[in-house]
C-alpha positions as CSV (number, residue, x, y, z in Angstrom):
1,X,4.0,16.5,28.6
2,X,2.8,13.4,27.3
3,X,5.5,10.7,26.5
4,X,5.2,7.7,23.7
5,X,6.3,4.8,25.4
6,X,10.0,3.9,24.3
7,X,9.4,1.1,21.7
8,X,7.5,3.4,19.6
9,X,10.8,5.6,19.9
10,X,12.0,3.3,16.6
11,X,13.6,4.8,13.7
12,X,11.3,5.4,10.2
13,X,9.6,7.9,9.0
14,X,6.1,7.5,11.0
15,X,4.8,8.7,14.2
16,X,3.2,4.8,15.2
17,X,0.9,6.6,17.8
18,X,-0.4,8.9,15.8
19,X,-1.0,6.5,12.8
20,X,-3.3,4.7,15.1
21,X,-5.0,7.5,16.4
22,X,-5.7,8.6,13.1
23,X,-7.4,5.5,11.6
24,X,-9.2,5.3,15.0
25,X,-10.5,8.6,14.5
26,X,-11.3,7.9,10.9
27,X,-12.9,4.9,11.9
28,X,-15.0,6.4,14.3
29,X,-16.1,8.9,12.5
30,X,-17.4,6.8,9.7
31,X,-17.8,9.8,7.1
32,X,-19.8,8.1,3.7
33,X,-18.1,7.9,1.1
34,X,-15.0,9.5,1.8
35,X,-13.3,6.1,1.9
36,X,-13.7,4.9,-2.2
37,X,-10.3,4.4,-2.9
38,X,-10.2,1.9,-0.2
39,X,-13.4,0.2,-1.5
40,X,-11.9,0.5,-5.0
41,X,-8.6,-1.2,-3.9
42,X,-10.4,-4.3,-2.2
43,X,-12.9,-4.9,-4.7
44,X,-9.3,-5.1,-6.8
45,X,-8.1,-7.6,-4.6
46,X,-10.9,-9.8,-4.1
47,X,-11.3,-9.5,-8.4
48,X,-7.6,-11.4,-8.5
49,X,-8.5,-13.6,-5.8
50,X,-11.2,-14.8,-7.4
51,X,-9.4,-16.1,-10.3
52,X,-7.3,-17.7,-7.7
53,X,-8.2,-21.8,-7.7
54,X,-7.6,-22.8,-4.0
55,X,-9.7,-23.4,-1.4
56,X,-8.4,-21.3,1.8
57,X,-8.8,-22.6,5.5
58,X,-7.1,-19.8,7.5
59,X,-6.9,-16.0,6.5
60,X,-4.9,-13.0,8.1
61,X,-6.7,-9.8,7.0
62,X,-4.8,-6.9,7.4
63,X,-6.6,-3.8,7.2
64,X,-9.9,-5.1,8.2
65,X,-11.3,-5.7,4.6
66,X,-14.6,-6.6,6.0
67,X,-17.5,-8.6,4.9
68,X,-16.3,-8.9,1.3
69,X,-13.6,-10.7,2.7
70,X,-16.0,-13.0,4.2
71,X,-18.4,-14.0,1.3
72,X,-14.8,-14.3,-1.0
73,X,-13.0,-17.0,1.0
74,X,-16.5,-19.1,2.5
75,X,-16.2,-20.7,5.5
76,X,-12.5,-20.2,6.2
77,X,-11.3,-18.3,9.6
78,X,-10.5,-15.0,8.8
79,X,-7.8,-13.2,11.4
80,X,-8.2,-9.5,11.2
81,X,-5.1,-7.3,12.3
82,X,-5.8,-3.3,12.2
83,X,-3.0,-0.6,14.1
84,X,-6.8,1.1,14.9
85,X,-7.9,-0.7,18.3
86,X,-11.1,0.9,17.4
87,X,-11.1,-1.1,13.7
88,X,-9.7,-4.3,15.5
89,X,-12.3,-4.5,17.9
90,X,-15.2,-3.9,15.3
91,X,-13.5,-7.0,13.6
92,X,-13.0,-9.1,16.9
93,X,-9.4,-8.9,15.9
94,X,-5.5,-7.9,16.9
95,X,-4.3,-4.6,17.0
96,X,-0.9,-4.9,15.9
97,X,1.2,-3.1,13.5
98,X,2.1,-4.6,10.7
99,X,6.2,-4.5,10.9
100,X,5.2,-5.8,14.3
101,X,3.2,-9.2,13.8
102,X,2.6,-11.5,16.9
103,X,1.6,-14.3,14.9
104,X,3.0,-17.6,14.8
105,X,5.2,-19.1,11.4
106,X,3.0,-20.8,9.3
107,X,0.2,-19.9,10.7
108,X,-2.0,-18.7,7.2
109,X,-2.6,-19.6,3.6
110,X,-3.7,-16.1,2.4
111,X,-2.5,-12.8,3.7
112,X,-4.4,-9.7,2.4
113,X,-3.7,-6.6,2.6
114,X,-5.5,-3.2,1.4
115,X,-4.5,0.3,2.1
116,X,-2.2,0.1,5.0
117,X,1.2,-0.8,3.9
118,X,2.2,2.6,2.6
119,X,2.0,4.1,6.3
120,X,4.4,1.4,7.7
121,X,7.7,2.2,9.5
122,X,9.5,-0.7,8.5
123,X,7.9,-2.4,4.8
124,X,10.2,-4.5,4.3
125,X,10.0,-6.2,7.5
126,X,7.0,-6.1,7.5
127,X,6.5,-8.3,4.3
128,X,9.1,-10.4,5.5
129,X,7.0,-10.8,8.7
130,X,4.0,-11.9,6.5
131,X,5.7,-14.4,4.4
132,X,6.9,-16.0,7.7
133,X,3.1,-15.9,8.7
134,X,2.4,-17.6,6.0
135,X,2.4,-22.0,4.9
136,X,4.2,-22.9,1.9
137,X,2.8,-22.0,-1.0
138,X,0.5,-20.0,0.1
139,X,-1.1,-16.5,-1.1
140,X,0.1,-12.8,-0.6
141,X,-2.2,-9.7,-2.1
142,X,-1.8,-6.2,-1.5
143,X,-3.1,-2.8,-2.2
144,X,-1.7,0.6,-1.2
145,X,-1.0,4.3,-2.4
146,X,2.4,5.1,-3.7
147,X,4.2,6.0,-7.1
148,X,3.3,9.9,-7.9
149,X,-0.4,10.1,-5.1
150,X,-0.7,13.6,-4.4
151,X,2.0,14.7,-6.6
152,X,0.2,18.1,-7.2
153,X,-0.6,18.9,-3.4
154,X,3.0,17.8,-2.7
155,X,4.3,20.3,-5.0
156,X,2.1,23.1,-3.9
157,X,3.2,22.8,-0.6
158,X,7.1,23.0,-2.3
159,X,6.1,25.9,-4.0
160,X,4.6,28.0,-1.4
161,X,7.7,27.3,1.2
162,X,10.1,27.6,-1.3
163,X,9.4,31.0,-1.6
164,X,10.5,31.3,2.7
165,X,13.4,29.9,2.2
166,X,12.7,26.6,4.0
167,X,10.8,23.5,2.9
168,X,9.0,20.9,5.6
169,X,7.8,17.6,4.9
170,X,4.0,17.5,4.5
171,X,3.6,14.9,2.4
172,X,4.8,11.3,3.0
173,X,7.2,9.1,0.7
174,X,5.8,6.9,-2.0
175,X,7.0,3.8,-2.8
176,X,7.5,2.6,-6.6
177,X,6.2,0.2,-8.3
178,X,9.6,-1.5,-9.3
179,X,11.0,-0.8,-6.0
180,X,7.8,-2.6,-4.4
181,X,8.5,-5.8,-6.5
182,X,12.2,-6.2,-5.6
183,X,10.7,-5.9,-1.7
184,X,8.7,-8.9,-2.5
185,X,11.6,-11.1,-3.3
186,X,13.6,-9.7,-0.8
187,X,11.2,-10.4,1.3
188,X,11.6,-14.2,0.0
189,X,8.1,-14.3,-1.7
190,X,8.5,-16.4,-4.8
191,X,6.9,-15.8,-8.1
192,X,6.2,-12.2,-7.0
193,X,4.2,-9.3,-9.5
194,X,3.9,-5.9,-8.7
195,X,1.7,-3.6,-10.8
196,X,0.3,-0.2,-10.3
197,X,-2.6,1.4,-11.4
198,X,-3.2,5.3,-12.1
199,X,-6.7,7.0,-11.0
200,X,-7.2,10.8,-11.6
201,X,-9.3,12.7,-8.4
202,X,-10.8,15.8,-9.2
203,X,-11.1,19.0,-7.0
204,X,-12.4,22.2,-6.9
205,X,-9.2,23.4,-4.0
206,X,-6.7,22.1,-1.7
207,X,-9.0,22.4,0.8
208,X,-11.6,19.7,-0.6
209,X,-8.9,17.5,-0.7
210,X,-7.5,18.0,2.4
211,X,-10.9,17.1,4.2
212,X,-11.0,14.0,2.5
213,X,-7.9,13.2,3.4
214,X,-8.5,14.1,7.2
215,X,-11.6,12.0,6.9
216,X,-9.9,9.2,5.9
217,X,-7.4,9.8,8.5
218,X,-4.7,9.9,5.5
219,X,-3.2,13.4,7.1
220,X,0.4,13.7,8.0
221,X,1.9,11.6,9.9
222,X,5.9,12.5,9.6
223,X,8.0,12.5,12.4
224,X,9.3,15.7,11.6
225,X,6.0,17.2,11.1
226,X,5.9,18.8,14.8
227,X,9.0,21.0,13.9
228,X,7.2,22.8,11.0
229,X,4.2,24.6,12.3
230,X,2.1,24.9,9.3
231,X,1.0,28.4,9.2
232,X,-2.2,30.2,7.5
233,X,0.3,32.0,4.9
234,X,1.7,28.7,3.6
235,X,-2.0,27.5,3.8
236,X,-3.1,30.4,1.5
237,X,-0.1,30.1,-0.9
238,X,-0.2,26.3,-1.4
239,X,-4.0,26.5,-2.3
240,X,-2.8,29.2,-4.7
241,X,-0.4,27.1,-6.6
242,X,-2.8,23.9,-6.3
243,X,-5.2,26.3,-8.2
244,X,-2.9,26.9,-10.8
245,X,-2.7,23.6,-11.7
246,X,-6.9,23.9,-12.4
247,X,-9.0,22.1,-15.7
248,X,-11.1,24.2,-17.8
249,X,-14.1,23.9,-15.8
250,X,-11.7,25.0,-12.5
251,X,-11.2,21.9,-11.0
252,X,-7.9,20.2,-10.5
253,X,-7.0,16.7,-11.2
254,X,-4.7,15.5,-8.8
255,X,-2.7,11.4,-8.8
256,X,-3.6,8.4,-7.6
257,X,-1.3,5.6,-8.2
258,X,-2.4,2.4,-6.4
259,X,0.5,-0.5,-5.8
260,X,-0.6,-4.2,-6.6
261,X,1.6,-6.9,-5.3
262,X,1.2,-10.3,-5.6
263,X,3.2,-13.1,-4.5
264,X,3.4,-16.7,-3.0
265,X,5.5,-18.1,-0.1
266,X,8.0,-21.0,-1.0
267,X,6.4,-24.5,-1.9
268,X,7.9,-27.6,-3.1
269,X,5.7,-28.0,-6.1
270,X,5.9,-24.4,-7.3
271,X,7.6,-23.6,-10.6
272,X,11.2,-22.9,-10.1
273,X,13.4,-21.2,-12.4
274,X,16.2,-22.4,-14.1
275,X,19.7,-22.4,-13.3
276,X,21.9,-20.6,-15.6
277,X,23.7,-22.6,-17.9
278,X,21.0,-25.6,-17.7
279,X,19.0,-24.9,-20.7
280,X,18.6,-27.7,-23.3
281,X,18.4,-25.8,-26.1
282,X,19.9,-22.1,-26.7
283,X,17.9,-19.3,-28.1
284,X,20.3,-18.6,-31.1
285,X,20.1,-22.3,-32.5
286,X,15.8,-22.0,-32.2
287,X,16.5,-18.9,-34.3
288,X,18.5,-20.7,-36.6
289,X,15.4,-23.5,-37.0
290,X,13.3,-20.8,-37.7
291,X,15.3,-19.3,-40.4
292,X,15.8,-22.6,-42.0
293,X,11.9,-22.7,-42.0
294,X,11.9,-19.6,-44.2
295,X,10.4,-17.7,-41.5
296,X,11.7,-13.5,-40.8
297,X,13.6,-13.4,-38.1
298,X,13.3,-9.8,-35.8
């Protein structure tokens, strides 16, 4: 049988092979319209960098944004990066994956990302990789699913092996917002926000949404997938249960929560914190101004 070469053998939660096959198939394929929460995420992105005042020369697209991309940063060099050779060719870029960057330090001001991250092996080197891409003081935004996505169609698929006796992973692991902001300054991104967003999808079965998905080559991807065959019974049951879950009007609204992270690598003339202790004036004597002012204190 076929065998992955051995440095896609690395430990994580993703089958790197298939990933790009996917998005190559996706990409391909070019369904309309079956890619909107993509759209929706990186007209999101280039809304924030717009309110952004700094001129970018040099710009490492990961995800293959696109022409948007283009008319938002003017004449600057955009660098696309895709794990789809397909995606990376269309762009005249560098397949790569992301944990797995061959760029140089210091080789961008503005790194943007939009729907990608949540499929990599290895996030947290991978933002540490981008950060070292990256001049000082320069610009990080991203946009990918995690929090509760899918939360229904996970838990039909709990439900309907439950009831074997066995459960197999079919849906992957979703990062959280908090979590995805203490990756940022782990990562050693300074001044770093992450914020989430919640949009409700709505479907008439599990088998609407699972085309979309496969269209947007968002199927599963797990390691572990190949050990649990998924068979037409579990199939059935799941869409059962997903049905359960049904609106009035017999449609189900199933999770989307999009991840926003923003942050900036290390500068010199960035606003730094300050030390503990350093303060030139304590809260509890400002208080006491106030209430010598006559003012209510909370």
């Amino acid at each position: 049988g076929h065998r992955r070469p051995m440095h896609d053998q690395d430990i994580g939660p993703f089958d790197r092979t298939l990933r790009r096959w996917r998005r190559q198939r996706a990409a391909a394929a070019a369904v309309p319209g079956v890619d909107f929460l993509r759209a929706h995420m990186i007209e999101e992105l280039l809304f924030r960098l717009g309110a952004v005042q700094r001129r970018f020369t040099r710009v490492l697209d990961l995800g293959c944004i696109g022409a948007d991309l283009n008319a938002a940063v003017g004449d600057a060099r955009i660098v696309s990066a895709d794990a789809s050779f397909h995606m990376a060719r269309a762009a005249r870029g560098v397949q790569c994956d992301e944990d797995r960057l061959p760029f140089a330090d210091g080789s961008f001001d503005l790194a943007i990302s939009a729907g990608v991250l949540h499929s990599v092996n290895d996030l947290p080197g991978a933002l540490s990789l981008i950060r070292r891409a990256l001049r000082p003081d320069s610009l990080f935004l991203a946009a990918f699913v995690g929090g509760e996505t899918l939360s229904k169609l996970r838990a039909a698929f709990l439900a309907a092996e439950a009831a074997r006796g066995s459960v197999s992973p079919r849906v992957a692991p979703m990062v959280e917002v908090r979590a995805a902001g203490d990756l940022l300054s782990r990562a050693g991104f300074t001044l770093p926000v992450a914020d989430s967003e919640r949009l409700r999808l709505r479907y008439g079965n599990l088998f609407s949404l699972c085309t979309d998905l496969r269209a947007a080559g968002e199927t599963n991807i797990l390691m572990e997938r190949s050990r649990h065959f998924l068979c037409r019974d579990i199939l059935g049951d799941a869409a059962a249960h997903f049905a359960q879950g049904a609106d009035a009007d017999g449609k189900v609204s199933e999770v989307v929560d999009i991840i926003y992270l923003t942050g900036w690598s290390p500068g010199p003339d960035q606003p730094r914190p300050l030390k503990p202790g350093s303060a030139k004036a304590s809260l509890a004597e400002a208080l006491r101004e106030i209430d010598k002012e006559g003012r209510p204190q909370s």
